[in-house]
C-alpha positions, 0 to 999 in steps of 0.5 A: 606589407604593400603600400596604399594611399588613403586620403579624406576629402570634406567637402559640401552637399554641392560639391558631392556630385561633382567629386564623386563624377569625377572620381567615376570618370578616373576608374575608382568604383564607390565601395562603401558609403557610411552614415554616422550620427554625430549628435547635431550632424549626421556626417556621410563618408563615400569610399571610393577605391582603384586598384593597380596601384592601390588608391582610396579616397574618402570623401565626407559630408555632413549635415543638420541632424535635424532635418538630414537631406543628401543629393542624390548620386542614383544617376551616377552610379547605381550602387549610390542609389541602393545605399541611399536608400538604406541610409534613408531606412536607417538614418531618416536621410531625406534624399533629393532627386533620387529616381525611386527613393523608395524603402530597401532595408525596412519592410512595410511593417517597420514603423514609417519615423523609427530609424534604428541608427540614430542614436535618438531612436530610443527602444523598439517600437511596435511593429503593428504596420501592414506587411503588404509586399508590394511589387510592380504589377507585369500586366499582358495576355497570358502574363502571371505571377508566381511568389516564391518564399520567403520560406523555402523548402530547401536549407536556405535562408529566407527571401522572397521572390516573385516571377512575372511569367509567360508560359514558362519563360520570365519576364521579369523577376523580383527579389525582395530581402532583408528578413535577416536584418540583424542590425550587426553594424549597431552591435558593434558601436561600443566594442574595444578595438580588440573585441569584436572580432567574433561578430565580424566572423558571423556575418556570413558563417561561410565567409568567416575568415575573410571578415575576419580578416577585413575587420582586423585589417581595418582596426590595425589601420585606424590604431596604427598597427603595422604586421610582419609580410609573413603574417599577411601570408598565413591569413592570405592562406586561410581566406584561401582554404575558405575559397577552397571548401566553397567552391568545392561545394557548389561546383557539386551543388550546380551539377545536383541542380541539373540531377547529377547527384553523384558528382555532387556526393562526390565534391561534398565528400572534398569538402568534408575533406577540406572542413578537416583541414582547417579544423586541423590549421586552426581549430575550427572547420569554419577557420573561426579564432584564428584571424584576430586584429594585430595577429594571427594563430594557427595549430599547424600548416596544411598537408600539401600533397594532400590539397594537391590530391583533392585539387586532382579529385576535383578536376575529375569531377568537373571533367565529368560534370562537363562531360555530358552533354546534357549538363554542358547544355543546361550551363550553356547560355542560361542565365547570361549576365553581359559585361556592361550590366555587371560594370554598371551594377557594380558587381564583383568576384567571380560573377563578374570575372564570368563576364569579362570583368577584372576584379580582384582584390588580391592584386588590386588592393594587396596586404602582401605580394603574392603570386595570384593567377587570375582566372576569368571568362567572357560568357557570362552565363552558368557555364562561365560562372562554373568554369572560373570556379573550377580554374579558380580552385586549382589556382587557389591550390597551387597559391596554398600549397607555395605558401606552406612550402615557402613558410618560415617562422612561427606559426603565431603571432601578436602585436597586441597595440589595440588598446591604445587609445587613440581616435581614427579609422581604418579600411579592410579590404579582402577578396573573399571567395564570393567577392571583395569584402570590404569593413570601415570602422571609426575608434573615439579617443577611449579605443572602442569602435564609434562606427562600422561598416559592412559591405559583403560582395553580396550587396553588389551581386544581389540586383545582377541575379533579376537581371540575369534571369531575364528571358530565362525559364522558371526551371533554371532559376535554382540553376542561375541562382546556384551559380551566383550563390549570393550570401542572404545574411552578408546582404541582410546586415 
């Protein structure tokens, strides 16, 4: 297993900003920030992470529970703001000097004093309030609004969307989220270390083996349990074979955007073909039951002709997409997200390697060496986003197929020290097919989990799909949209 340094910092409510700017200043990005209710104080934990080599640096503040109230970092980075704002939602922390310390996770009906993590906010409440949805107002000659959802008409989960429109070119685009709040971090407090695996895995039913794996990553680090190289490999290859059947899919799904339903038929059939596989690997076409903490169990390895023929078949099918000029000029400049708005975002995975920027957990922050190639372009716009998604399924092929042929050993494997009971904490970091995936969880001295935090590269990507739209066209915003493919549950927590 690869080394990494993770050191906490606890300072004062002064001394945040200064800290924290001066992490931004030296390359770290803030990962996660977490809110624990610790009965007279509520204690906040920032993450902040870099890569090559592998650094974390937690930095931890507290304050009265009685009256909760942070400095803001929102002029630092933006990502602060948002997760303020969901500890204000959820916690009732008061927040000073933050721009627009407005409602994120709490819809308008939520009752104004109930938040439902603290651990004095008693049973569900009424929910009587107005559920207005209240957005700014795009005023101008010629200027409506279209509303789009919350209910949408296609298989999809629910949000809600609001257009400011000329004609049929957007001014401005407003997602509103959260309808599938689900309060999963409150459903794990209480859990042994060992049992909890299965609600990492429906985060986000298509990201199930990279939760999986950020979730046992993080109970082994905070129970001290260190796993075999070859072990990191099996469980690398599995959150591969998720990337796989992902982008097998909506490279289909984008060329059906644009009315070219026979490739999209065509890499639907691939992802039947992939969702065999991994039935037939782990016992489950979503991969689920095979990544646990201390170990992992698979039914067999992959066939690697058999990927190397469907990485053959796809390239085909993107070689055709491509190849007419039609499609090529929708994907071409539509929907363009510029590397300085996905860095100042903070976004991740292959949205932002389409803009020119270099994430990826994989050699930023390994459990393993293995042998990425890392895919990117610069063109920000669908046609980029689609490209690294073909480039990055071959590549994920090739990284498959070496470590099925390199394999030695069993294909199961347990070092069961999770109920030991010990107090600690412990980060997992994963690059999964959307983005990196990153889980913290805190076990007190009986072994169960006292806290987890949850962040889906989705929480990053959602703000960069407004801004992307901007000067777009109505038509092409399930175009755009498919092309981020942004996860509703992993966001909605």
């Amino acid at each position: 297993m690869t080394d990494h340094e993770r050191t906490r910092r606890v300072i004062s409510g002064d001394e945040l900003a200064d800290a924290a700017e001066e992490l931004l200043d030296a390359g770290f990005r803030l990962a996660l920030t977490a809110a624990h209710d610790d009965g007279p104080v509520l204690r906040v934990v920032y993450l902040f992470l870099a890569g090559r080599p592998d650094r974390r640096i937690e930095l931890e503040c507290s304050m009265p529970a009685a009256d909760p109230a942070l400095r803001s970092l929102a002029y630092l980075s933006f990502p602060a703001g948002r997760f303020e704002r969901e500890m204000a939602d959820l916690y009732g922390i008061r927040l000073i000097g933050h721009p627009r310390p407005r409602r994120l996770v709490r819809h308008a009906h939520w009752p104004q004093d109930w938040h439902p993590m603290r651990a004095d906010a008693g049973d569900m409440p009424d929910f009587g309030g107005s559920g207005e949805l209240r957005f700014l107002t795009v005023a101008g000659t010629g200027v409506y609004e279209i509303p789009v959802g919350p209910v949408h008409a296609g298989l999809i989960e629910p949000g809600h969307f609001r257009f400011s429109v000329v004609g049929e070119t957007i001014v401005r685009l407003k997602a509103r989220l959260w309808y599938v709040h689900r309060g999963i971090e409150r459903l794990f407090h209480g859990r042994p270390a060992a049992g909890a695996v299965e609600l990492a895995e429906r985060i986000s039913g298509d990201t199930s083996a990279a939760h999986a794996l950020a979730h046992s990553l993080a109970v082994e680090e905070a129970c001290g349990i260190g796993l075999p190289d070859e072990v990191h490999r099996m469980r690398a290859m599995l959150v591969e074979l998720e990337r796989l059947y992902n982008h097998a899919a909506d490279l289909g799904a984008l060329a059906n955007d644009v009315g070219f339903g026979l490739a999209n038929s065509h890499a639907q059939r691939i992802r039947e073909q992939l969702l065999r596989t991994n039935a037939a690997v782990t016992g489950h076409r979503l991969l689920r039951g095979a990544i646990r903490p201390g170990g992992v169990v698979l039914r067999a390895l992959p066939d690697p002709r058999q990927l190397d023929a469907i990485a053959a078949d796809l390239a085909e099918i993107a070689q055709l997409t491509l190849g007419n000029a039609g499609i090529y000029d929708r994907f071409a400049g539509t929907g363009v997200l510029a590397a300085d708005d996905a860095r100042a975002l903070g976004c991740l995975g292959y949205p932002a390697r389409a803009s020119g920027v270099a994430t990826d957990a994989r050699v930023e922050h390994p459990t393993v060496e293995l042998p990425v190639t890392e895919v990117g372009a610069t063109g920000g716009d669908v046609l980029a986003r689609y490209l690294v998604r073909r480039d990055e399924f071959a590549a994920s092929t090739a990284l498959v197929v070496g470590l099925v042929e390199n394999h030695t050993g069993p294909l199961r494997f347990s070092e069961d020290r999770t109920n030991v009971h010990r107090a600690g904490s412990g980060v997992g970091i994963v690059e999964g097919w959307r983005g990196t995936i990153v889980h913290r969880v805190e076990l007190g001295d009986d072994g169960r989990i006292t806290r987890a935090k949850i962040v889906d590269p989705s929480w990053f990507n959602w703000p960069a799909l407004p801004v992307a739209m901007a000067d777009t066209i109505v038509p092409d915003f399930p175009l755009v949209n498919k092309s981020f493919d942004l996860s509703y549950a992993g966001n909605d927590l």
